[in-house]
DSSP file (Angstrom, degrees, kcal/mol; ACC not computed):
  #  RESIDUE AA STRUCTURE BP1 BP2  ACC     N-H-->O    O-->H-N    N-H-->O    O-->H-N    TCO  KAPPA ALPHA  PHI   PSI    X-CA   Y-CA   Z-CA
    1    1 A X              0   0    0      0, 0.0     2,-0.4     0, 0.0     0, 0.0   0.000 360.0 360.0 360.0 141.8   76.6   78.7   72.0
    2    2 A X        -     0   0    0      2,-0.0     2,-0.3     0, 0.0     0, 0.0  -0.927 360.0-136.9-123.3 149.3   74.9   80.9   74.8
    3    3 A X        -     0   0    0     -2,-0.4     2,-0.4     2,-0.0     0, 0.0  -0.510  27.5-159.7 -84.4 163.4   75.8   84.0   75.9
    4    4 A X        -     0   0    0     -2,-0.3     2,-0.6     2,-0.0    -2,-0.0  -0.989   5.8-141.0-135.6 141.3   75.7   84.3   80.1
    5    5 A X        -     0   0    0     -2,-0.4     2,-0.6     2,-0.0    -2,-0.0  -0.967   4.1-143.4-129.9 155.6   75.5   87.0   82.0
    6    6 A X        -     0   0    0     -2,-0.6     2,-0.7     0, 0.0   145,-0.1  -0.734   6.6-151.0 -76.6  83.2   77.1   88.0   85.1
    7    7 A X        +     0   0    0     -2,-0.6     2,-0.2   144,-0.1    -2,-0.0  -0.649  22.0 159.3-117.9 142.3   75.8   89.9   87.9
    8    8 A X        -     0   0    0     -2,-0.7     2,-0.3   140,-0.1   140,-0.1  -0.416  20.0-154.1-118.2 157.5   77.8   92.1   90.2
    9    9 A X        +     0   0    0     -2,-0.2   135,-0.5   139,-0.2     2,-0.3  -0.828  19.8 162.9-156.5 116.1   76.8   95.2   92.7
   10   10 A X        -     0   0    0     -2,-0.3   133,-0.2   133,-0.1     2,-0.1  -0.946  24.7-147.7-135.9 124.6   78.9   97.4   93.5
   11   11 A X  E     -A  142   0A   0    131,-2.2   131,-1.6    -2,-0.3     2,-0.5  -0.433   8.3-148.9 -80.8 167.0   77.4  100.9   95.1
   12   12 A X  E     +A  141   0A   0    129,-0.2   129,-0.2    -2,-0.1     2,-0.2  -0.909  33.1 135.4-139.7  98.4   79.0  104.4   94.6
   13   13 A X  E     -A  140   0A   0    127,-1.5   127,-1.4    -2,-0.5     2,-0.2  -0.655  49.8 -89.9-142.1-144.3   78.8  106.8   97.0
   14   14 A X    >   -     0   0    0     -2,-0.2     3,-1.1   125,-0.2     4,-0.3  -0.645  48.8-104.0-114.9 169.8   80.6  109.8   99.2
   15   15 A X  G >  S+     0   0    0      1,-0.2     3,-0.5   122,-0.2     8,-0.2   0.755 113.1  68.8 -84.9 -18.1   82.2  109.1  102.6
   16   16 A X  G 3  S+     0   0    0      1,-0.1    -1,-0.2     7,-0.0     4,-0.1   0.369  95.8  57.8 -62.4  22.2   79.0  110.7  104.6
   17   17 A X  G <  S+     0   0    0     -3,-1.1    -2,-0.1     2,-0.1    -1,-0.1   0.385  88.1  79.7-117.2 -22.7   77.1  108.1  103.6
   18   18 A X  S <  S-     0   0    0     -3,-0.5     2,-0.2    -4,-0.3    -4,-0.1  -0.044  93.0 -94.9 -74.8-157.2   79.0  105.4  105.0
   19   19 A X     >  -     0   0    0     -2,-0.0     4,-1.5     0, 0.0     5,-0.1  -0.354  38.8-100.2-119.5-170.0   78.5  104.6  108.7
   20   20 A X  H  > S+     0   0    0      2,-0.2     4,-0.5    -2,-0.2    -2,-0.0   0.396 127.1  51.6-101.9 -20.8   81.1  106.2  111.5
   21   21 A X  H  > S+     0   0    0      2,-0.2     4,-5.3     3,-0.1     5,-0.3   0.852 114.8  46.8 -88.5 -63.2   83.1  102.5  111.6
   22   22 A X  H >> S+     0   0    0      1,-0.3     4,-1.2     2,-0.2     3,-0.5   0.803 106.8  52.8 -17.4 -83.2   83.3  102.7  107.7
   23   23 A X  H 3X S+     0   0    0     -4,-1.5     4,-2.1     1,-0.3    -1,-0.3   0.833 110.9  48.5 -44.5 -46.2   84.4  105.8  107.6
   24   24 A X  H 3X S+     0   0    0     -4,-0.5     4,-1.7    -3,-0.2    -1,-0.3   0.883 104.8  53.7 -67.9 -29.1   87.1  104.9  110.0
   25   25 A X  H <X S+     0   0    0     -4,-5.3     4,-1.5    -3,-0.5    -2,-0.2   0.740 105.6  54.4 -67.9 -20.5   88.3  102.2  108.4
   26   26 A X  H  X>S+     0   0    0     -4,-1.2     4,-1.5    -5,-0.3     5,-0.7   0.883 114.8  46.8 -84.9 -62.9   88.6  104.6  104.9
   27   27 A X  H >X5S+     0   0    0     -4,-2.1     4,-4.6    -5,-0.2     3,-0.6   0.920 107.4  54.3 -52.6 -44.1   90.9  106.9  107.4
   28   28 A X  H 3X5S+     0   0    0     -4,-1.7     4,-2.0     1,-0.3     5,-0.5   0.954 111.8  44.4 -53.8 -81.7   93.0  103.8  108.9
   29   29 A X  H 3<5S+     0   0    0     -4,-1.5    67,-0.4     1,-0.2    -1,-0.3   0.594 112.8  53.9 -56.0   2.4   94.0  102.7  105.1
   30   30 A X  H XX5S+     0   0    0     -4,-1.5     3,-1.0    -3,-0.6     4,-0.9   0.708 115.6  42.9 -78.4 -60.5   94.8  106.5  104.4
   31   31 A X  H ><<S+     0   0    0     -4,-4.6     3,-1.1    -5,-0.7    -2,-0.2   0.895 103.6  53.9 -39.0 -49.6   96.7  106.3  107.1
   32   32 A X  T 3< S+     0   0    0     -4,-2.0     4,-0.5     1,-0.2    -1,-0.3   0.317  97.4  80.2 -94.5  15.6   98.4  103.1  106.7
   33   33 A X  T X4 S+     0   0    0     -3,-1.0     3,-0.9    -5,-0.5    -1,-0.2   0.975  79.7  64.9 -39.0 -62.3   99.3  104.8  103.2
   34   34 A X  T << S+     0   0    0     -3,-1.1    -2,-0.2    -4,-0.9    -1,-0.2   0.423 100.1  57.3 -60.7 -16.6  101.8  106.7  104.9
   35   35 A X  T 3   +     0   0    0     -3,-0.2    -1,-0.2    10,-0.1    -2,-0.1   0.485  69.9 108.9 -45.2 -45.1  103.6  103.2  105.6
   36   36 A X    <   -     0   0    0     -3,-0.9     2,-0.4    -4,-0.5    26,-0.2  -0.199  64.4-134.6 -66.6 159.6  104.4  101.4  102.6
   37   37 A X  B     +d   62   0B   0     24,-2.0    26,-3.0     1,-0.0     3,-0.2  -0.960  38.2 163.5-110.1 129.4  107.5  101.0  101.5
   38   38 A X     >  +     0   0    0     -2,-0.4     4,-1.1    24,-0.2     6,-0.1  -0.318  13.3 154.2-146.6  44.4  107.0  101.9   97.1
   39   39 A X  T  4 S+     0   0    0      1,-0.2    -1,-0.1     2,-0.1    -3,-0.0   0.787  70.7  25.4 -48.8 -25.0  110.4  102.5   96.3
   40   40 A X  T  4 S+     0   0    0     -3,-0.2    -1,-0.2     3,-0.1    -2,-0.1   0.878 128.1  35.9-127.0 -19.8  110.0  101.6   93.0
   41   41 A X  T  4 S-     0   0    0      2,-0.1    -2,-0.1    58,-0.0    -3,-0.1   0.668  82.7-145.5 -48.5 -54.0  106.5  102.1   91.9
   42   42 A X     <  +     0   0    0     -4,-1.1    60,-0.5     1,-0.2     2,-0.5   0.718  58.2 129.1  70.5  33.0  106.1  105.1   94.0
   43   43 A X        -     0   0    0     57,-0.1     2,-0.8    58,-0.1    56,-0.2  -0.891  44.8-159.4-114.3  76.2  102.3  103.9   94.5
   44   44 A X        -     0   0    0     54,-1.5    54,-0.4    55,-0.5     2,-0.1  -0.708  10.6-174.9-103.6 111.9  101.5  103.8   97.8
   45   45 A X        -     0   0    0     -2,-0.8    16,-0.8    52,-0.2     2,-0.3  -0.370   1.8-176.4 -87.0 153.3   98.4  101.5   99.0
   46   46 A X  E     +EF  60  96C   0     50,-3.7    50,-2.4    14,-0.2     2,-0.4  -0.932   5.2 175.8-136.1 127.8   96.7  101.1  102.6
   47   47 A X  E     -E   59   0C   0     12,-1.9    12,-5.9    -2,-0.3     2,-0.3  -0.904   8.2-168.8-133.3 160.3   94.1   99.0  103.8
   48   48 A X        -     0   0    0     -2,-0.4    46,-1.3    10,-0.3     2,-0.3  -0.821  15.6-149.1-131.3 165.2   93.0   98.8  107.1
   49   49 A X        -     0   0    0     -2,-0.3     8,-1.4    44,-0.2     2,-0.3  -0.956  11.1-138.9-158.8 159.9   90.4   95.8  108.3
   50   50 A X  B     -G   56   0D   0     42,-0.5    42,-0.8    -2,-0.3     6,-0.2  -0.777  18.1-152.4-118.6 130.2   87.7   95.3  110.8
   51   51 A X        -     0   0    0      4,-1.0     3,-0.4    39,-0.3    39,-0.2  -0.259  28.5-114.2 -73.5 163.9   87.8   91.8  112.6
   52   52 A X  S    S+     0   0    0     37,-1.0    38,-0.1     1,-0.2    -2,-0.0   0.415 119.1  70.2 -76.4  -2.1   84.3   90.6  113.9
   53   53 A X  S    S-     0   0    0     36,-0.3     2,-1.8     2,-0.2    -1,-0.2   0.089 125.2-105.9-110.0  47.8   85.7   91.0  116.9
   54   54 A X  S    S+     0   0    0     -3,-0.4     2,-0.3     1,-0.2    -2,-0.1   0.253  77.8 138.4  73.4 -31.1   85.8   94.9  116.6
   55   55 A X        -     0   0    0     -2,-1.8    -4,-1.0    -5,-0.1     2,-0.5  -0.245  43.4-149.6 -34.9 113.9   89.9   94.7  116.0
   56   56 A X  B     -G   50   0D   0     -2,-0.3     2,-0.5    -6,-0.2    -6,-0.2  -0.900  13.3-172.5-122.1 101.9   91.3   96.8  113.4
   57   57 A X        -     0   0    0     -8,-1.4    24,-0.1    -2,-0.5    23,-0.1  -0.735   9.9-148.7-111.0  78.8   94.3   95.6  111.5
   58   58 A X        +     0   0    0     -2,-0.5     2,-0.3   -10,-0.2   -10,-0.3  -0.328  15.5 177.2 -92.7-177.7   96.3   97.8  109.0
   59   59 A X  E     +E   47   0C   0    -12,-5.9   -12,-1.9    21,-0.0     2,-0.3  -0.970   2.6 175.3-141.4 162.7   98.1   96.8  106.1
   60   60 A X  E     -E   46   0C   0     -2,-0.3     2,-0.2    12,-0.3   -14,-0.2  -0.965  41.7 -70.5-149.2 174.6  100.2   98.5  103.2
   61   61 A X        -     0   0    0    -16,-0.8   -24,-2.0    -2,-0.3     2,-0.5  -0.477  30.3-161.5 -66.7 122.9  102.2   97.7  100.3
   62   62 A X  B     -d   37   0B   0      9,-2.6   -24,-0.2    -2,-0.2    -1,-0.0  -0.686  13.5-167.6-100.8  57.5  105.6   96.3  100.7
   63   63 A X        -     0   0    0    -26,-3.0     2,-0.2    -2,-0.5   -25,-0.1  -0.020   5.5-171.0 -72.1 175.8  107.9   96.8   97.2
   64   64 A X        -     0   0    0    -26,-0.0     6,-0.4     6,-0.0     5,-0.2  -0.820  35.1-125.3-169.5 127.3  111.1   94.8   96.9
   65   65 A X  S    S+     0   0    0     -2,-0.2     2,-0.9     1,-0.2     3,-0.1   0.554 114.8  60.1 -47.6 -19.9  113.9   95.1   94.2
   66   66 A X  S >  S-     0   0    0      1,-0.1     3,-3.1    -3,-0.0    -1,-0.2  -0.866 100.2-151.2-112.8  80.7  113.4   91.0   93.4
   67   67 A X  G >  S+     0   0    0     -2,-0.9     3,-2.2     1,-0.3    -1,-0.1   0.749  83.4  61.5 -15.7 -50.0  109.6   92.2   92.5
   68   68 A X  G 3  S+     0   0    0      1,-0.3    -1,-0.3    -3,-0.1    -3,-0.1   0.792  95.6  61.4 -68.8  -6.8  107.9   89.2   93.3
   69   69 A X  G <  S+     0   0    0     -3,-3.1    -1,-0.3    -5,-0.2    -2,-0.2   0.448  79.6  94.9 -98.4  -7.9  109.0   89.3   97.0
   70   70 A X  S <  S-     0   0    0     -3,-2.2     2,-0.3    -6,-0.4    -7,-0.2   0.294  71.0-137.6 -71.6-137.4  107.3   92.7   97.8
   71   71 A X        -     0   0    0     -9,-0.0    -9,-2.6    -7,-0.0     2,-0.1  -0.712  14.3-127.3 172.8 129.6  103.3   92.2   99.5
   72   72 A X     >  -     0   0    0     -2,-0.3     4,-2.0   -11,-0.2   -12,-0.3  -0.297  27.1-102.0 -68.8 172.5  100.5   94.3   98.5
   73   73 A X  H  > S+     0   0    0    -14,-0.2     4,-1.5     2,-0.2   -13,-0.2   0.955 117.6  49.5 -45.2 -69.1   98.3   96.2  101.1
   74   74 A X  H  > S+     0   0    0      2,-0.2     4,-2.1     1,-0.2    -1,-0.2   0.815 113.8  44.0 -74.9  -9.5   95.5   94.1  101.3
   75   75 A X  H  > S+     0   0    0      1,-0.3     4,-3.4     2,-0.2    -2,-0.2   0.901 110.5  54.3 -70.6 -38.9   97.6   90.8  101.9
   76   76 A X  H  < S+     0   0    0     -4,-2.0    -1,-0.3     2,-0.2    -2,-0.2   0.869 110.4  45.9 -52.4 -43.7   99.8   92.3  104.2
   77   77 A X  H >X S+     0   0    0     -4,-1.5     3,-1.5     1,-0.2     4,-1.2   1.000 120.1  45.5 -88.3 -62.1   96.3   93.5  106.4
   78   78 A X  H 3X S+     0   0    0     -4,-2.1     4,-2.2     1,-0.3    -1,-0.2   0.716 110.5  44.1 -48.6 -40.0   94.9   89.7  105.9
   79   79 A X  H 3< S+     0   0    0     -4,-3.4    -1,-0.3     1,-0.2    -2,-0.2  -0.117 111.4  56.6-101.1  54.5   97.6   87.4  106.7
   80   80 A X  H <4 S+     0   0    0     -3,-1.5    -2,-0.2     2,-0.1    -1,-0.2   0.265 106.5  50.1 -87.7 -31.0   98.4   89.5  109.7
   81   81 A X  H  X S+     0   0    0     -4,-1.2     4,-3.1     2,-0.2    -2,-0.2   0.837 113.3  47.7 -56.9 -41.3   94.8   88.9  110.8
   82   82 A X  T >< S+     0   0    0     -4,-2.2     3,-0.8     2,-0.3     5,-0.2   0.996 113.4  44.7 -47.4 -72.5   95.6   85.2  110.2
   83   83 A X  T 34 S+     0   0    0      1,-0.3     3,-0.2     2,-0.1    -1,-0.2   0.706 126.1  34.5 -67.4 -18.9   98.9   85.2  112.1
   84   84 A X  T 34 S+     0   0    0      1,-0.3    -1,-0.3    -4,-0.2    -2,-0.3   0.675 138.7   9.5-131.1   0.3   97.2   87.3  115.0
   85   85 A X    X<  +     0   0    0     -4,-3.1     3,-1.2    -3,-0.8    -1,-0.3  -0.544  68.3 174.5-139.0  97.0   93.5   85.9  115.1
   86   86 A X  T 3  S+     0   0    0      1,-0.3    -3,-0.1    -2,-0.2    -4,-0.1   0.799  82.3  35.2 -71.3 -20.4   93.4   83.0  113.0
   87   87 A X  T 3  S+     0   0    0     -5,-0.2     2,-0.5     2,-0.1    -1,-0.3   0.000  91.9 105.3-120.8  38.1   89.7   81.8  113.7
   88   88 A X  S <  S-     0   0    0     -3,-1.2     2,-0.2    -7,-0.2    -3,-0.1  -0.981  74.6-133.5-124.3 122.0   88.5   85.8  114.0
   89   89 A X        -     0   0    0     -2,-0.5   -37,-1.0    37,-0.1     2,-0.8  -0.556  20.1-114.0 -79.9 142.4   86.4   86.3  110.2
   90   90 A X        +     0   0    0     32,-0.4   -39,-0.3    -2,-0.2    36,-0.1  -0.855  37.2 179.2 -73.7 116.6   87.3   89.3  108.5
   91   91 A X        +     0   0    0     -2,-0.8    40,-3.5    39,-0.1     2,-0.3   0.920  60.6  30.5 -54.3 -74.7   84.3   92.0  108.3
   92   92 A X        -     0   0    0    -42,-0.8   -42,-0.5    38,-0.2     2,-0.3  -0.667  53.0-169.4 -78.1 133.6   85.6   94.9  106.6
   93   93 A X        +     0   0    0     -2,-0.3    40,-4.4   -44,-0.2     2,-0.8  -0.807  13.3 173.0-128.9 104.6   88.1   95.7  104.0
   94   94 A X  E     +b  133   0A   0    -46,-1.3     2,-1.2    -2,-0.3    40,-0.1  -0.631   0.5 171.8-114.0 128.7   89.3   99.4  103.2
   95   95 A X  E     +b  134   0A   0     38,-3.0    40,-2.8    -2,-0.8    14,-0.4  -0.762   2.0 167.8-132.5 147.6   91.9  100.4  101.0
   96   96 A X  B     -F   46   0C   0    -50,-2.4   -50,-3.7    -2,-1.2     2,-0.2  -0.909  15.4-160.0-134.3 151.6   92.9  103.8   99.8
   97   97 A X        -     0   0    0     -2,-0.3     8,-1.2    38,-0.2     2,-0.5  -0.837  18.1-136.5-158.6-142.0   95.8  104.8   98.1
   98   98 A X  B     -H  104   0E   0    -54,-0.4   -54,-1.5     6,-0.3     6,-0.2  -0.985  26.8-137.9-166.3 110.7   98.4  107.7   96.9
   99   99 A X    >   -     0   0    0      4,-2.3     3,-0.9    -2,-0.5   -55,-0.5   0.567  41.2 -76.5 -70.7-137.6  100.1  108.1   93.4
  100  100 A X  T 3  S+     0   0    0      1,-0.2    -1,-0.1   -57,-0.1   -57,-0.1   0.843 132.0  54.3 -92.7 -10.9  103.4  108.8   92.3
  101  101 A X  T 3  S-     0   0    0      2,-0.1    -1,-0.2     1,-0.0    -2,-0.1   0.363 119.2-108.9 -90.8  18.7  102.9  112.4   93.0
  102  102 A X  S <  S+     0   0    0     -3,-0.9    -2,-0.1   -60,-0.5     2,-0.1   0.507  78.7 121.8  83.1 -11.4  101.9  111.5   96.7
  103  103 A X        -     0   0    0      1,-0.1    -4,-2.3    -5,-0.0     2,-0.2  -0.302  69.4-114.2 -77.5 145.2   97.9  112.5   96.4
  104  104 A X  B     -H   98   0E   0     -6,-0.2    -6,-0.3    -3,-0.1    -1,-0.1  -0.708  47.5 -87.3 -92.4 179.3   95.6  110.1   97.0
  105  105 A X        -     0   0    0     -8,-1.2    32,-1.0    -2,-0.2    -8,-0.1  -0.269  14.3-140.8 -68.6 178.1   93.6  109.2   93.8
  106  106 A X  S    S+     0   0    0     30,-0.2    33,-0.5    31,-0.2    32,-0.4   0.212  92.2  43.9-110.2  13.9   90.9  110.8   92.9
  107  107 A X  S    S-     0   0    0     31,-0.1    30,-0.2    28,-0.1    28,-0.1  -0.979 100.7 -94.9-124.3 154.6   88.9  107.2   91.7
  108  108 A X        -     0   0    0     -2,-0.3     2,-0.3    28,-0.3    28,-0.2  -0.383  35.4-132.9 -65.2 149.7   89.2  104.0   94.1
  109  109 A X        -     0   0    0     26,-1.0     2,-0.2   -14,-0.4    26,-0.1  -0.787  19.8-143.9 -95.5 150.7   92.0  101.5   93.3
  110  110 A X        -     0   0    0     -2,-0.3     2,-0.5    24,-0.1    24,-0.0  -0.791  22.3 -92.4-119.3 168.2   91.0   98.0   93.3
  111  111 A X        -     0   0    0     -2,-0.2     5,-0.3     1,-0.1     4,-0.1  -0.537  41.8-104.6-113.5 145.4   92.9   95.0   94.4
  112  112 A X     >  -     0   0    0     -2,-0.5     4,-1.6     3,-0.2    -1,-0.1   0.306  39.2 -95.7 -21.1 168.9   95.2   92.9   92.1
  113  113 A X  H  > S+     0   0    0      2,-0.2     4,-3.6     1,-0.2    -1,-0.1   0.888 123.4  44.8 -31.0 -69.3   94.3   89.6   90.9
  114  114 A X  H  > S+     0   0    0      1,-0.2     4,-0.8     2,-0.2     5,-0.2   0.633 111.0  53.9 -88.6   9.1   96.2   87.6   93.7
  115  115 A X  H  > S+     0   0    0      2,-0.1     4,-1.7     3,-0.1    -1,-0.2   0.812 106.7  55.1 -91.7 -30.7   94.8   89.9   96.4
  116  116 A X  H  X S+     0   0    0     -4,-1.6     4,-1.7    -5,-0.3    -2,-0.2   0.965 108.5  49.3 -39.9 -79.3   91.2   89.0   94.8
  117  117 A X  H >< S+     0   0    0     -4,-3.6     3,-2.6     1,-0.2     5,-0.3   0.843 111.2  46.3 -43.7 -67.0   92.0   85.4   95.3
  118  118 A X  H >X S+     0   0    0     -4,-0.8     3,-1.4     1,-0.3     4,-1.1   0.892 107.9  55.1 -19.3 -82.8   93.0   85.7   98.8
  119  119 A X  H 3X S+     0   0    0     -4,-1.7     4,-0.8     1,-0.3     3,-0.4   0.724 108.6  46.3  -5.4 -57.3   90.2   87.7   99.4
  120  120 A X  H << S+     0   0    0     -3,-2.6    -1,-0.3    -4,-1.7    -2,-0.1  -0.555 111.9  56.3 -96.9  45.3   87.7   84.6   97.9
  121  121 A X  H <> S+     0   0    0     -3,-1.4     4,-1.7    -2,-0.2    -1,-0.2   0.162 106.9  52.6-142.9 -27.4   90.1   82.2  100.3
  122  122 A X  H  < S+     0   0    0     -4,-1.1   -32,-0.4    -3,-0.4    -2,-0.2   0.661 112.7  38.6 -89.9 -57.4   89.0   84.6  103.4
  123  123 A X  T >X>S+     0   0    0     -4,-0.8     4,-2.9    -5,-0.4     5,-1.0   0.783 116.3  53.9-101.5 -37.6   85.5   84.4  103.0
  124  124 A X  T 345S+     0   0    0      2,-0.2    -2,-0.3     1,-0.2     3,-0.2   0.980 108.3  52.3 -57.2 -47.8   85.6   80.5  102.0
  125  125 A X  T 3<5S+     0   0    0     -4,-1.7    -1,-0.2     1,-0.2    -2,-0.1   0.768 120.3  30.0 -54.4 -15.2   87.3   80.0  104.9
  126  126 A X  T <45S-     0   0    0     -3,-0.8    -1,-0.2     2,-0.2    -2,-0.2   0.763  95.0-129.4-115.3 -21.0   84.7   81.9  107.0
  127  127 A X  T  <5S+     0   0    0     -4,-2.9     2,-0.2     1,-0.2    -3,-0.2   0.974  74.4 105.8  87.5  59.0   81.6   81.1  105.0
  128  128 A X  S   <S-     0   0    0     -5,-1.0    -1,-0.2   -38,-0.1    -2,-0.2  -0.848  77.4-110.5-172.8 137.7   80.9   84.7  105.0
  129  129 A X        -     0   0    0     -2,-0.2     2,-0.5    -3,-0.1    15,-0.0   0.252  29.1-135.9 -89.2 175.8   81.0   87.5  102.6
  130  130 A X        -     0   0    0      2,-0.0    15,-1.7   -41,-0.0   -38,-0.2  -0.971  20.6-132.4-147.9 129.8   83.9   90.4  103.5
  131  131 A X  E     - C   0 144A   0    -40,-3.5     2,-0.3    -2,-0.5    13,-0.2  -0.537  29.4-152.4 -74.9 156.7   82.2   94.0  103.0
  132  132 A X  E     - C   0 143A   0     11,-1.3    11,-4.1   -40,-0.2     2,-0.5  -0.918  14.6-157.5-162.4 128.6   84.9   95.8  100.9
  133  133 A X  E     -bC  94 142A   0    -40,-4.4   -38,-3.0    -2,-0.3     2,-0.8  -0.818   3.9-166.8-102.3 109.5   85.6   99.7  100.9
  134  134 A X  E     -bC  95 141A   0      7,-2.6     7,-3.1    -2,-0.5   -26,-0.3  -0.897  24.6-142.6-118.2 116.7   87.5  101.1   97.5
  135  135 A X  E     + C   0 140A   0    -40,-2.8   -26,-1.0    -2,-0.8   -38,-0.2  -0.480  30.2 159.9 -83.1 144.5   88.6  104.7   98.5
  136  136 A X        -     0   0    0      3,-0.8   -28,-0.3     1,-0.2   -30,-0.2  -0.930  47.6-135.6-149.0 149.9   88.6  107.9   96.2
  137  137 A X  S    S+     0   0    0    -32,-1.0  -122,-0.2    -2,-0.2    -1,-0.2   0.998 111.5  44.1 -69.6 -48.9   88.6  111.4   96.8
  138  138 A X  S    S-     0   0    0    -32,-0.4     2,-0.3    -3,-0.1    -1,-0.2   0.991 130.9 -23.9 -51.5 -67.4   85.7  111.5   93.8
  139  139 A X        -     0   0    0    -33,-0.5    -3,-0.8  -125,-0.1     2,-0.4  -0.701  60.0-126.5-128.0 178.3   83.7  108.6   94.8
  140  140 A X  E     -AC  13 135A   0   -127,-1.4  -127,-1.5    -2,-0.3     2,-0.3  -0.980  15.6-141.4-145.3 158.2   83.9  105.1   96.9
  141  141 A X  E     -AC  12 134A   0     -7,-3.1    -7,-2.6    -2,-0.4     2,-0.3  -0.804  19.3-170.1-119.4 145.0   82.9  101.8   95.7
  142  142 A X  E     +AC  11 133A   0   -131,-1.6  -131,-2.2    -2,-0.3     2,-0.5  -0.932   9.8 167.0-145.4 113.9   81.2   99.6   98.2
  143  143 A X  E     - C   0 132A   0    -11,-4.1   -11,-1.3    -2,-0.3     2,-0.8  -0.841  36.0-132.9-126.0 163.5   80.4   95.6   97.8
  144  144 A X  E    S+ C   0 131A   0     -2,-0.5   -13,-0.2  -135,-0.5     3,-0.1  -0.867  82.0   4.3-115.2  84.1   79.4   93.1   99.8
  145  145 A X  S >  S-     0   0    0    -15,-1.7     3,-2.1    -2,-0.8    -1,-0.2   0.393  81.3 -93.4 111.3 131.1   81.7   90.2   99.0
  146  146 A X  G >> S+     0   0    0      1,-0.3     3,-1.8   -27,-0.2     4,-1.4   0.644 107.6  69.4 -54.5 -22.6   84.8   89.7   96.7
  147  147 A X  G 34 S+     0   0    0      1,-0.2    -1,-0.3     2,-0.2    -2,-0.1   0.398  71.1  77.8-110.6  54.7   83.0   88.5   93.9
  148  148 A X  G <4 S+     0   0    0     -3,-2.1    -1,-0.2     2,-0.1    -2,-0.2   0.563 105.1  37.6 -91.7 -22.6   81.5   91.1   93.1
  149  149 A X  T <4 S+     0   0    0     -3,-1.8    -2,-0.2    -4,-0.2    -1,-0.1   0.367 133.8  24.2-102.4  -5.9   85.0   92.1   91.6
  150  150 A X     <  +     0   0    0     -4,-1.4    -1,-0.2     1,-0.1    -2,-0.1  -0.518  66.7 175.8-154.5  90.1   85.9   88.6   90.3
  151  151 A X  S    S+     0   0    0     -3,-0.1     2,-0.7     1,-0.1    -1,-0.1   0.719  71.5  62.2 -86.2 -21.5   82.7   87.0   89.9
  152  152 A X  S    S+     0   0    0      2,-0.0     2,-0.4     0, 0.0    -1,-0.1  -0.935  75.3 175.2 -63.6  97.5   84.6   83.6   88.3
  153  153 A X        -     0   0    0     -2,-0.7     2,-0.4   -37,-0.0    -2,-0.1  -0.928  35.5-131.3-120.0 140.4   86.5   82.7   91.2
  154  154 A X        +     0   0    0     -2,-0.4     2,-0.3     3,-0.0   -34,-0.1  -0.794  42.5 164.3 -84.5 139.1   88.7   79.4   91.5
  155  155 A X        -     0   0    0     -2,-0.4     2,-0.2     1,-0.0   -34,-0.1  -0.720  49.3 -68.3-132.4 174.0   87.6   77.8   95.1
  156  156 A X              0   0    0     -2,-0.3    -1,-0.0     1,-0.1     0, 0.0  -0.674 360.0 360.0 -70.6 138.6   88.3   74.4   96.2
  157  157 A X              0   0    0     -2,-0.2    -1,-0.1    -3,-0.1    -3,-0.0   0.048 360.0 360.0 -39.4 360.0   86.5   71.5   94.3
C-alpha cells in the first residue's frame, strides 16, 4: 500500500488585497444575498460571476419545501450564464453568505458537493480554470480552479 498525497492552494487574505473587479464581485454575491429565497434553512447564499466577456451574472439560493427542487447560489449564477452566454467561459466565482441570524459569516462558506461538480463541468467545458472567491468577514479564501476544493473530481472518460 502507498500513501498519496494531494496538493491543493488555496490563499487567505483580506478584501484590500484583492483587485477592484474582485472586490466587486465579493459585493455582487453580498448583494445577491439579499435575494434568495431560504425559507427553511434560513441560510442565505449569493454568488455573483464574471464572464470573460466582462458580464457579471448573479446568483442565490433557491429553497423549496420538496428539498431537492430548491437551487443553490452558485448553480443558479452558472446555468444562467449557460442559458444567457452559452459559449462565454466563466472567469470569476464569488460567493458570500448570511446565517440564520441574517449576518454574514464571519469564515467563507464553500460550495456543496454538486455545486463542486458543476463547477469541474464549467471549466472542462472551457478548458480553463474558474478563479473562485469564498467570502468572510474574517478572512477570504482564494483558488485558482475548482480542484483545489475537490481535488478527486469525476470528469468524463
Amino acid at each position: 500500500m502507498k500513501d498519496l498525497k494531494l496538493k491543493i492552494q488555496i490563499k487567505e487574505c483580506q478584501m484590500d488585497e484583492l483587485t477592484q473587479d474582485e472586490q466587486f464581485l465579493i459585493e455582487k454575491a453580498i448583494e445577491s444575498t439579499n435575494n434568495s429565497y431560504a425559507k427553511y434553512s434560513h441560510f442565505h447564499v449569493g454568488a455573483a460571476l464574471l464572464l470573460e466577456n466582462g458580464q457579471v451574472l448573479p446568483g442565490c439560493n433557491q429553497e423549496n419545501a420538496a428539498f431537492p427542487a430548491g437551487l443553490c447560489a452558485e448553480r443558479s449564477a452558472i446555468f444562467a450564464a449557460g442559458a444567457q452566454y452559452p459559449d462565454v467561459p466563466v472567469k470569476t466565482l464569488a460567493i458570500a453568505a448570511r446565517d440564520t441570524d441574517g449576518q454574514l459569516t464571519e469564515e467563507p462558506v464553500s460550495p456543496c458537493g454538486t455545486c463542486r461538480q458543476v463547477m469541474i463541468e464549467t471549466e472542462t467545458r472551457f478548458s480553463q480554470p474558474i478563479r473562485i472567491l469564498l467570502y468572510g468577514l474574517r478572512r477570504i479564501y482564494v483558488m485558482d480552479g475548482i480542484k483545489n476544493l475537490m481535488p478527486l473530481s469525476f470528469t468524463e472518460f
